[in-house]
C-alpha positions as CSV (number, residue, x, y, z in Angstrom):
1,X,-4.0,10.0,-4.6
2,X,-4.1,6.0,-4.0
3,X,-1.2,4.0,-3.9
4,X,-1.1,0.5,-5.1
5,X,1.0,-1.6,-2.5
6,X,2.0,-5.1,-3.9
7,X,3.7,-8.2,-2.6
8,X,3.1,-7.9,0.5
9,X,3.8,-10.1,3.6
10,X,0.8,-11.9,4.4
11,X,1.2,-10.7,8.3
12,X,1.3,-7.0,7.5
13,X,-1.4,-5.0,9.4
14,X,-2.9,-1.7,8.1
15,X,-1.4,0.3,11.1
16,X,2.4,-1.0,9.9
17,X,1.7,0.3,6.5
18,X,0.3,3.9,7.8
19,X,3.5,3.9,9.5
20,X,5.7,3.5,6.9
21,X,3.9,5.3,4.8
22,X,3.4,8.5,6.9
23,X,7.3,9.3,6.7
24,X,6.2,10.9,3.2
25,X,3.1,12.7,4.3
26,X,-0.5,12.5,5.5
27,X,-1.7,8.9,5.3
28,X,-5.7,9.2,4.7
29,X,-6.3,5.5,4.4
30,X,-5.3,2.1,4.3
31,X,-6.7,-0.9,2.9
32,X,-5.7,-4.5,2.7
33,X,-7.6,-6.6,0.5
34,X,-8.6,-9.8,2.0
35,X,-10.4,-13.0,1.0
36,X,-14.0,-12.7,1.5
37,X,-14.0,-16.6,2.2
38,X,-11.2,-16.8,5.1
39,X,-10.7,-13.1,5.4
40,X,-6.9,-13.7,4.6
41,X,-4.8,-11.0,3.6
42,X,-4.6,-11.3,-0.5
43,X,-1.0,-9.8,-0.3
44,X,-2.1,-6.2,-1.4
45,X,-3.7,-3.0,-0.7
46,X,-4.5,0.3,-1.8
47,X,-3.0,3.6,0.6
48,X,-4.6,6.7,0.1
49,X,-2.2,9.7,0.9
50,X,-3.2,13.2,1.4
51,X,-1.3,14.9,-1.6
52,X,-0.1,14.2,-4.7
53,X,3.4,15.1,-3.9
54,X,3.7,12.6,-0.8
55,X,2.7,10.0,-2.5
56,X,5.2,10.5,-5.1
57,X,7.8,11.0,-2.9
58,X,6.7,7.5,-1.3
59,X,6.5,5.5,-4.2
60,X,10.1,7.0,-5.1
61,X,11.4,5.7,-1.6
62,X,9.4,2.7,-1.1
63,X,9.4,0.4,-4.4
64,X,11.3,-2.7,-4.7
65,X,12.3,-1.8,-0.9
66,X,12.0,-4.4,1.8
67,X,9.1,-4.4,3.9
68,X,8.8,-7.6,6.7
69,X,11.0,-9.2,4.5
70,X,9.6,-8.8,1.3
71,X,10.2,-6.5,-1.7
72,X,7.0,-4.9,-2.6
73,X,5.8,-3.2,-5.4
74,X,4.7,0.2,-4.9
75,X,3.0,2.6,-8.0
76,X,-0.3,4.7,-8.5
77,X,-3.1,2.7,-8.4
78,X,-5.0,2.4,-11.1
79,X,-8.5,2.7,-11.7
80,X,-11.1,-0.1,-11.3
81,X,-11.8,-1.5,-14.6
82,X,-15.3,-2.7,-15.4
83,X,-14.3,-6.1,-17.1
C-alpha cells in the first residue's frame, strides 16, 4: 500500500522518512517529489510499505505528529487522477 506524506520539512531526506516509517513495518519505498526545474523538495512524497496492516498502523501513529519540526499529514494515497 502507498502512503501519502504531506507537509513536509523541505530538508527531509528519503532515508529519514524510511526510518521513521520502518517502526511500523517493511518500508519498500520512498519518494519525495521534487521540482523538475531546481530539483527542490515540493514538501511531499509517497511511501510504499510492505503490508496493508503496517501502513495502517503508521498512518494511525504518524498523522498530525511532528516530524523536523513540522506536523505532517499522513493518509492512503490516492490514485493518480487523469485530469
Amino acid at each position: 500500500m502507498t502512503i501519502y506524506v504531506g507537509n513536509l520539512n523541505y530538508k527531509a531526506a528519503e532515508n529519514q522518512l524510511a526510518d521513521l516509517f520502518a517502526g511500523f513495518g517493511e518500508v519498500k519505498s520512498v519518494k519525495i517529489i521534487k521540482d523538475n526545474q531546481s530539483g527542490r523538495s515540493k514538501g511531499f512524497a509517497f511511501i510504499e510499505m510492505d503490508s496493508e496492516e503496517a501502513s495502517d498502523k503508521a498512518i494511525q501513529a504518524l498523522h498530525e505528529s511532528e516530524f523536523l519540526g513540522r506536523s505532517i499529514i499522513v493518509n492512503k494515497a490516492r490514485p493518480k487522477s487523469n485530469g
